[in-house]
N, C-alpha and C positions, 0 to 999 in steps of 0.2 A: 190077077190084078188087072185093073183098067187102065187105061193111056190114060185119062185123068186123076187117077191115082197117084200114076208110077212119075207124072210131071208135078205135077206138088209136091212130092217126098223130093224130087229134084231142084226144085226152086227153091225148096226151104232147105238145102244144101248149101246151093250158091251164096245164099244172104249171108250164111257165116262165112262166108270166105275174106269180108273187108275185115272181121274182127280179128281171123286170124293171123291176119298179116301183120300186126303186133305184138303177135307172139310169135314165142323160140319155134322152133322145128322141134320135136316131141317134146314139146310141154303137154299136160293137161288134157286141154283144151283139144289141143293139133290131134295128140291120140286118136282121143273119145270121136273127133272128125273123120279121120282117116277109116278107124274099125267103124262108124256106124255106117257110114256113107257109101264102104266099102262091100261091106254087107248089102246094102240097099240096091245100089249097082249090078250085084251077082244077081241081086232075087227079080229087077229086072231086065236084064239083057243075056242077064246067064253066067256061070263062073269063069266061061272057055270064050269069050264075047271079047272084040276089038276093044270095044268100051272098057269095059272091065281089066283086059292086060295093061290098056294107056292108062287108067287110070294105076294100078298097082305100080306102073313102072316108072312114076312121076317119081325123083330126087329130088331130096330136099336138105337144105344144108343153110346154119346158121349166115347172119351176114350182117355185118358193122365192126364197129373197132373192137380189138383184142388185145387188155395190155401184157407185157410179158419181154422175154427176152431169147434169142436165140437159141440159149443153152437149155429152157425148160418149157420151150415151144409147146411142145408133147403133154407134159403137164398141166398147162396151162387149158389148152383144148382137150383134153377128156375133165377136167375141172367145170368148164364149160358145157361139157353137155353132160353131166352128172346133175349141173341145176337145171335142167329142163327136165328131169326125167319125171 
């Protein structure tokens, strides 16, 4: 692959990045980003590449209100990311 290749597969990465920040963390969407992008990363910089572990080792975790109550906390958050899946 060409450094003008391997940067356009990378720019048209970035662009989705404003839409996913309205979605959950593994919705859909987030997945399909994560495994495509993740993939494209390996093919350029390599599977064992800086690039590639930072990107693999990014967390990610829901965030805004949660209603519920102390006693079914637990409940409430795997509920919660049962609808993203």
């Amino acid at each position: 692959m060409n450094a003008e290749d391997a940067i356009s597969i990378l720019k048209e990465a970035v662009k989705k990045v404003p839409s996913l920040r309205s979605t959950c963390p593994f919705s859909k969407e987030h997945v399909q980003f994560l495994q495509s992008t993740g993939l494209e990363i390996e093919r350029i910089f390599g599977g064992n590449s800086p690039v590639g572990q930072n990107f693999a080792g990014i967390s990610y975790k829901a965030s805004g209100p949660i209603l519920g109550n102390p006693f079914n906390i637990y409940q409430v958050l795997e509920g919660q990311n049962q609808k993203h899946i």
